[in-house]
C-alpha positions as a LaTeX table, in Angstrom:
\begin{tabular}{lrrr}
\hline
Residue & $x$ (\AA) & $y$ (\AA) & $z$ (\AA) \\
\hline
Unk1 & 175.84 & 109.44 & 171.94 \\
Unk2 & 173.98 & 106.89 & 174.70 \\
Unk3 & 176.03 & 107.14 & 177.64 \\
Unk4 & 177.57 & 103.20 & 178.76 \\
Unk5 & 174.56 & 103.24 & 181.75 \\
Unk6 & 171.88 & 103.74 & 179.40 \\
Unk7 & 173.30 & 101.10 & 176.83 \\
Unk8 & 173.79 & 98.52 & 179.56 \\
Unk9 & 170.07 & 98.88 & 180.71 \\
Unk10 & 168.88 & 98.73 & 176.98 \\
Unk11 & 170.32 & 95.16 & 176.79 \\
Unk12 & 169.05 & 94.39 & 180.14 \\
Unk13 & 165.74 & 95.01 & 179.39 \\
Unk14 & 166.30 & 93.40 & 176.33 \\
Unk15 & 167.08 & 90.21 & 177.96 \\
Unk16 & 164.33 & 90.18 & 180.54 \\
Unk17 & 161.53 & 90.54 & 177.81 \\
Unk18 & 162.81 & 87.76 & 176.70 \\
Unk19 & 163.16 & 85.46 & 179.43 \\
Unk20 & 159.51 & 86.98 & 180.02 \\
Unk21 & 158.28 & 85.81 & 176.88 \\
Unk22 & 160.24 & 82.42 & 176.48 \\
Unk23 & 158.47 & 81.70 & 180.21 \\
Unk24 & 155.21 & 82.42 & 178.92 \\
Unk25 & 155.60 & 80.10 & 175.93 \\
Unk26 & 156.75 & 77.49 & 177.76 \\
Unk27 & 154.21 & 77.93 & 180.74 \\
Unk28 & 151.14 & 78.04 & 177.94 \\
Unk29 & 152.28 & 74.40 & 176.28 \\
Unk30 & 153.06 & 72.81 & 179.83 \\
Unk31 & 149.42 & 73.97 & 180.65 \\
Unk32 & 147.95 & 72.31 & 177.54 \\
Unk33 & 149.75 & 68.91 & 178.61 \\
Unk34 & 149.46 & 68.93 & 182.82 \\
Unk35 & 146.62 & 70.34 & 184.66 \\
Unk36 & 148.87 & 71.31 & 187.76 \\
Unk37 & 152.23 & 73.34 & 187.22 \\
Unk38 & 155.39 & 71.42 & 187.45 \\
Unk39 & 155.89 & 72.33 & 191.13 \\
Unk40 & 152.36 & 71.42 & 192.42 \\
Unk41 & 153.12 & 67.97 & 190.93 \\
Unk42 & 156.06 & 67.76 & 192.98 \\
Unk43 & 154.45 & 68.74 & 195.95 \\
Unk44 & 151.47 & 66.25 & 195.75 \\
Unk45 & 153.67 & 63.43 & 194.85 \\
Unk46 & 156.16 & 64.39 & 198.07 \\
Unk47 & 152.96 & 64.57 & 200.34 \\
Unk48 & 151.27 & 61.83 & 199.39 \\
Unk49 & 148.22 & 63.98 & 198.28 \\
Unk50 & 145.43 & 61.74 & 197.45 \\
Unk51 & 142.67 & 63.75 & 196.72 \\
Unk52 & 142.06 & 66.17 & 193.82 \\
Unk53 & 140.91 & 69.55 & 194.26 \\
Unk54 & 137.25 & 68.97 & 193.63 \\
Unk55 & 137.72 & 66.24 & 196.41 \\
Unk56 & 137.41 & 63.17 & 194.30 \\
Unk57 & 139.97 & 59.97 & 193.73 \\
Unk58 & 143.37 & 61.53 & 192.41 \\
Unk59 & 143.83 & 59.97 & 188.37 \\
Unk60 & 146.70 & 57.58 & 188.20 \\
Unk61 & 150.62 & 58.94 & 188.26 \\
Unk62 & 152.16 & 59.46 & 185.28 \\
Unk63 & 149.10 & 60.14 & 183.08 \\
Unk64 & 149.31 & 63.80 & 182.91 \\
Unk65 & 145.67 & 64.45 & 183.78 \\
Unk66 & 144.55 & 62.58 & 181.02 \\
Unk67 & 142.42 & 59.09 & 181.22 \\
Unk68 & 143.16 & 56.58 & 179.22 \\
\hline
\end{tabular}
């Protein structure tokens, strides 16, 4: 018989595999959509960040990185 620690960590780990693998899913379609993560968008619209990371002009809000 699994003693009630043992059992309790089972369904722990359980859960963070999960959460792992729901993240990763999640992360991989956001990537094929946005070329920055959700956060980095935040931050350049918040700063006022013009300039992409290669240094030219920045492609207009709201696209998603793609031109039209």
């Amino acid at each position: 018989m699994a003693s009630p620690s043992s059992a309790r960590s089972g369904w722990v780990i359980g859960l963070w595999a999960g959460v792992c693998g729901l993240s990763m899913v999640l992360a991989s379609r956001w990537l094929r959509r946005f070329d920055r993560g959700p956060l980095e968008i935040v931050m350049h619209r918040a700063c006022g960040a013009r300039l992409t990371r290669s240094g030219s002009a920045a492609r207009p809000a709201g696209t998603g990185g793609r031109t039209r």
